[in-house]
C-alpha positions in Angstrom: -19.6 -5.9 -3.7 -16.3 -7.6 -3.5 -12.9 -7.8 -1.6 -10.5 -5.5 -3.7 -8.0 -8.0 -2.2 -9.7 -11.3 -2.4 -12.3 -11.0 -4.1 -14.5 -12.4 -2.1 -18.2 -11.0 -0.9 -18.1 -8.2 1.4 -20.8 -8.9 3.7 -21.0 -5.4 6.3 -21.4 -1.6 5.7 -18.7 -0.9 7.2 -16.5 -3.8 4.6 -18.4 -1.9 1.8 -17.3 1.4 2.8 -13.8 0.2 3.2 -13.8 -1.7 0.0 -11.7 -4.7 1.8 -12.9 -7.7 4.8 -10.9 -6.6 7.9 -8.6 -9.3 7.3 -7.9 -8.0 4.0 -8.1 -4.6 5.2 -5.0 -5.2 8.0 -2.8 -7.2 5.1 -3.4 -3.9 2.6 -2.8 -1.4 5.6 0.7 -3.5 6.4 1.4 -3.6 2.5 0.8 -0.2 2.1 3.2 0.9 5.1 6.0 -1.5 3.5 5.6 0.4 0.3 5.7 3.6 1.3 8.8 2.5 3.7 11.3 1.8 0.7 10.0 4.5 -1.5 12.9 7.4 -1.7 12.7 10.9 -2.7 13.4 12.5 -6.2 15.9 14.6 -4.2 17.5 11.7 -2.6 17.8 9.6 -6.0 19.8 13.2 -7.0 21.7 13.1 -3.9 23.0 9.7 -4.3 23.6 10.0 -8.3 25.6 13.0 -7.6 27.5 11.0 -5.0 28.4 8.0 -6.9 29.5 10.5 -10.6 32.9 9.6 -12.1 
């Protein structure tokens, strides 16, 4: 099986189970933090276009 990141061969059980090398698995884990970080809310894009109507 491979890296879902890299693409290269996962080598341990525990890589397999994950689906991602630890290195790979630390980089998605910080990418996936980032994402979620600057993601907003429905309600908040409401908020902010009832804010800035003429």
């Amino acid at each position: 099986m491979e890296c879902k990141r890299c693409n290269r061969q996962l080598k341990t059980q525990k890589s397999i189970d994950n689906g991602y090398g630890p290195t790979c698995k630390k980089k998605q884990e910080e990418a996936d933090a980032e994402f979620l970080r600057i993601q907003i809310t429905i309600d908040e894009e409401l908020a902010y276009q009832e804010k800035v109507k003429r």
